[in-house]
C-alpha positions, 0 to 999 in steps of 0.5 A: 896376260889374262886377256879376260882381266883386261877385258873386265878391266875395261869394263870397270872403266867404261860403267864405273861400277863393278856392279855394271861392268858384271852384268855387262859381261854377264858373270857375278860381282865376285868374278869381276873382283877376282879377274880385277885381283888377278890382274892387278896381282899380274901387274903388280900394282893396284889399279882401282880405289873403290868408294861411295863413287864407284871404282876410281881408277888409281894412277896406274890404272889411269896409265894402264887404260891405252895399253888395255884398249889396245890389247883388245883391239888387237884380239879383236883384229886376230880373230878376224884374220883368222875367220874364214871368210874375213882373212886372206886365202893362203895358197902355196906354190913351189916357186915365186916365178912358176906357172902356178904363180903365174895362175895366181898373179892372174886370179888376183887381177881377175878378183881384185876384191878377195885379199889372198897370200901365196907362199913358196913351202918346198916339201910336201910333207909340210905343206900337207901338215899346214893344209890340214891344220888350217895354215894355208888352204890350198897347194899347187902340186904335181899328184903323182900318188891318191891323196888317201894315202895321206890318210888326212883329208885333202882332195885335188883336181887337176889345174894346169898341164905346162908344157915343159921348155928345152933351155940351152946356151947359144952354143948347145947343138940344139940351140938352132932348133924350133922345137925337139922330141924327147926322142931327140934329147936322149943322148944330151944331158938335161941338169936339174939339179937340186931335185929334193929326195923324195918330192913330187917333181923329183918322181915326175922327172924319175919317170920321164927318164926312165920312159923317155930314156933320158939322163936327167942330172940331178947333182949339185945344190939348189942353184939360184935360177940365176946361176942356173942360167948363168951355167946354161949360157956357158955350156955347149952340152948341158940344157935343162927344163923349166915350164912354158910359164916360167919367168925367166930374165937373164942379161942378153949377152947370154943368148939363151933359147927357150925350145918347145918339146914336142911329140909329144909335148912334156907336161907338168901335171899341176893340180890345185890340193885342198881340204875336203872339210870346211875350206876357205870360201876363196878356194871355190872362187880359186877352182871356178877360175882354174876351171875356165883357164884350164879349158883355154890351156887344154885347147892350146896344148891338146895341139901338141900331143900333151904326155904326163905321168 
């Protein structure tokens, strides 16, 4: 529908002349009696009665008159959703339990009054195309690669390095440690599976094993973390990663470990990606905060001989 004819519409209705109602909208009387035409035309019905009186709204036009309100309001209130500014800041991370999630649970709590959504879109590909045409405003991703290349405009900086966690069963022959090397892992098997071809965390996991000398498992579907750890708490052989700031529940019974990887310590290289060009107001209030926990996080990790790609 025609928003403009509902829009003249509603302003027969409130002057009561189309006269008034085109000077209100500042075009001709001849515009008002087209957009009216093409309205009614749409509607198939006639909504007004012209006479010495002015524009008398006819039954139907008496039952269109909420509905057209309505429509406006509604435009109206997409607008503003969309203003920067005025509409939420939309920040992707790769997964609800993260450490970037994480981050942002905490930058929430810290600016309570910025409304903000964080989605979960997996390929990077994807997430460079709705950066670039203005559908989210920021990602958390591992920038393994120059952003030019991309060719599109986006610019990052460096959030969060997270140290990665060694996750065994009760069973597992590292089970009993305090922490391990990546030296100590080379001849155990670390499954991660449903590592998608071609992603960020996929390239990162292809150089720790081949610098580290690790076999790193990456068969079998996207498990849910669940079964994931469902599988680990069974298993006397196969551990795998996951970030420090990973939320993790699983039921007690499985007597899960959690181990520190050190000398050095594995790191996730997350950086914050955004549009160079007008980004969302939010995005520099994001970067301000990750700016002042990065410099918390680099105190406690520097203690650990952090390694990243």
């Amino acid at each position: 529908m025609n928003l403009d004819g509902v829009r003249t519409f509603v302003a027969v209705v409130d002057t009561g002349q189309f006269q008034e109602a085109a000077a209100e909208l500042g075009i001709t009387q001849q515009a008002v009696s087209k957009r009216i035409a093409a309205l009614e035309s749409d509607l198939g019905v006639r909504l007004f009665l012209r006479g010495r009186r002015g524009a008398l709204l006819t039954i139907d036009g008496h039952a269109f008159v909420r509905h057209a309100r309505a429509l406006l309001d509604a435009e109206a209130r997409a607008e503003a959703a969309m203003r920067p500014g005025t509409r939420p800041l939309r920040v992707d991370v790769l997964a609800r339990r993260s450490g970037p999630a994480f981050l942002m649970r905490a930058f929430r709590r810290a600016h309570p009054d910025l409304e903000v959504e964080v989605l979960t879109i997996v390929n990077f590909a994807t997430v460079a195309d709705a950066l670039v045409a203005g559908e989210i405003d920021a990602t958390f991703r591992a920038v393994l690669q120059p952003l030019r290349r991309l060719g599109s405009g986006l610019t990052s900086a460096r959030a969060l390095d997270e140290p990665l966690e060694l996750i065994t069963g009760p069973t597992h022959p590292l089970a009993s440690r305090a922490a391990v090397t990546p030296a100590e892992l080379r001849d155990h098997r670390i499954w991660v599976p449903g590592i998608v071809a071609g992603s960020e965390w996929e390239a990162y996991y292809d150089v720790v094993a081949a610098t580290f000398g690790l076999t790193i498992d990456p068969t079998g579907p996207n498990l849910s973390g669940e079964a994931l750890l469902d599988a680990i708490a069974e298993s006397s052989s196969v551990a795998t990663f996951m970030g420090e700031r990973m939320q993790l529940l699983w039921p007690i019974d499985h007597d899960l470990r959690r181990i520190p990887v050190r000398d050095p310590s594995l790191v996730y290289p997350h950086s914050l990606v955004w549009r160079r060009r007008e980004p969302h107001p939010g995005v520099r209030t994001l970067r301000d905060h990750l700016e002042r926990e990065g410099r918390t996080a680099a105190a406690s990790t520097a203690r650990a001989r952090p390694w990243a790609p």
